[in-house]
N, C-alpha and C positions, 0 to 999 in steps of 0.2 A: 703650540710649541710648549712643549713640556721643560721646567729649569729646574735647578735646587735651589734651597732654601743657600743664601749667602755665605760666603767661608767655609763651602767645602769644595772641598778639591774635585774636579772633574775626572773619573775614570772610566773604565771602559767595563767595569763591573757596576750590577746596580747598589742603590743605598742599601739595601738586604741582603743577603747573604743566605740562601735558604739549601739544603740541602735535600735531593732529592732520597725517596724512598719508597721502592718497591715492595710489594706485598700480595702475594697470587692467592686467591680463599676460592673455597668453592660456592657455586650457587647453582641451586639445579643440574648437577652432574657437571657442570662443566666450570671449566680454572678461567677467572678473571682476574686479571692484572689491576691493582689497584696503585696510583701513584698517590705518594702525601707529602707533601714539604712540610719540613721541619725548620722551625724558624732559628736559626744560631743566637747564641747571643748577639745583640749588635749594639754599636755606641749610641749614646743621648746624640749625636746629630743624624744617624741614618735612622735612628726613630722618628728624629723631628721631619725629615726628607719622606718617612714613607707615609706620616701625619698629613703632610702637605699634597703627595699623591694622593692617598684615599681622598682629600677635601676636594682635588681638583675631578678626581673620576667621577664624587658625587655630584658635582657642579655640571660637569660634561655630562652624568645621565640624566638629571634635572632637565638641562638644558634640549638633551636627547627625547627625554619623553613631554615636555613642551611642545617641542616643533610639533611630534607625533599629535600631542592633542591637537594644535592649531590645524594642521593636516586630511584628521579625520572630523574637526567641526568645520573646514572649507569642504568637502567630501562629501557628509552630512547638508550642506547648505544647500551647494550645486544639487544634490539628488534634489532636495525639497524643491530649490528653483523648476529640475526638469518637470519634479510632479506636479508642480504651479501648472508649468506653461502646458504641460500635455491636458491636467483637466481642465485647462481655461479653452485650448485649440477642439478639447472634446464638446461643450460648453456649446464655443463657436458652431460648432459641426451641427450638432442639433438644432442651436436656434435657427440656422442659417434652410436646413432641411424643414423647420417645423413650417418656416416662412413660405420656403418655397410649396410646403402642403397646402397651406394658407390660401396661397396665391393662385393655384391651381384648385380648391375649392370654390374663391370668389370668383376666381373664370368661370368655372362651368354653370354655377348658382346664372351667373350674366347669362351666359349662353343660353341656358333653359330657359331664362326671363323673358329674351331678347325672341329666344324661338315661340314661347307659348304668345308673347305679343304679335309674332308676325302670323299663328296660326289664327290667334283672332281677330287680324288685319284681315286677312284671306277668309275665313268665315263672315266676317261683315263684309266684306265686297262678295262673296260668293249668296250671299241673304240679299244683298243689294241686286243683283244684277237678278236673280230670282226674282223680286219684287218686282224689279222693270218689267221684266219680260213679262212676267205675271198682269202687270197695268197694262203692258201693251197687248200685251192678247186679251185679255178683257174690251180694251178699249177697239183694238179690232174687232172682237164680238158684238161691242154694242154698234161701231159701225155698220157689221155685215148685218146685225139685227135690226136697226134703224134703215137702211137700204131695203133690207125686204120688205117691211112695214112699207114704205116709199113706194115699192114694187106691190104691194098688194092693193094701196090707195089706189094707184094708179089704175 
């Protein structure tokens, strides 16, 4: 709310008095209208009245380019926050994918371990079971071999 300075009288004209003035010049071929105020003379209280406006207009754009900074350093903040959270969430992403590479390496590393043992689980029973058969037919050889010998004694 804008006042005057005390002990002047309230009108419906301002504390200045300025008269306007027209002046058409030319620029570039064409007529522009220029307006200028011209300041009247005016009394030691409508000077001191427009003292007090200037002081207050400066105080209001002070205050006006204030917010403005507080505005664009919240702006400023919030971006850097998002940039936080997006390279921490990108961060996440990777470590989260590296793991799962990880995990799916030491699987299959198992698997192949797991397989090459059960292949030489199955190679030593298939050597094993060669072996037998191998004693047993031997040993059936030297049966059928000792029976003839028996058969020839005889």
């Amino acid at each position: 709310m804008l006042g005057f300075v005390s002990g002047c009288s309230t009108t419906t004209t301002p504390p200045q008095s300025a008269r306007l003035q027209h002046a058409v010049t030319q620029q570039n071929g064409y007529s522009v209208k220029r307006a200028t105020f011209q300041k009247l003379s005016a009394t030691p209280q409508q000077d001191q009245n427009a003292d007090y406006l200037r002081q207050l207009a400066r105080r209001q754009q002070a205050t006006a380019e204030t917010a403005e900074r507080k505005q664009q350093a919240t702006t400023e903040a919030a971006r850097l926050q998002q940039q936080r959270q997006a390279q921490a969430a990108a961060q996440a992403a990777r470590l989260q994918q590296q793991q799962a590479a990880d995990q799916a390496a030491t699987q299959a590393a198992r698997q192949k371990q797991q397989q090459a043992a059960a292949d030489q689980a199955a190679q030593l029973k298939q050597q094993q079971q060669a072996a037998a058969t191998a004693a047993r037919l031997k040993q059936q050889q030297e049966a059928a071999t000792q029976a003839a010998r028996q058969k020839q004694q005889q």
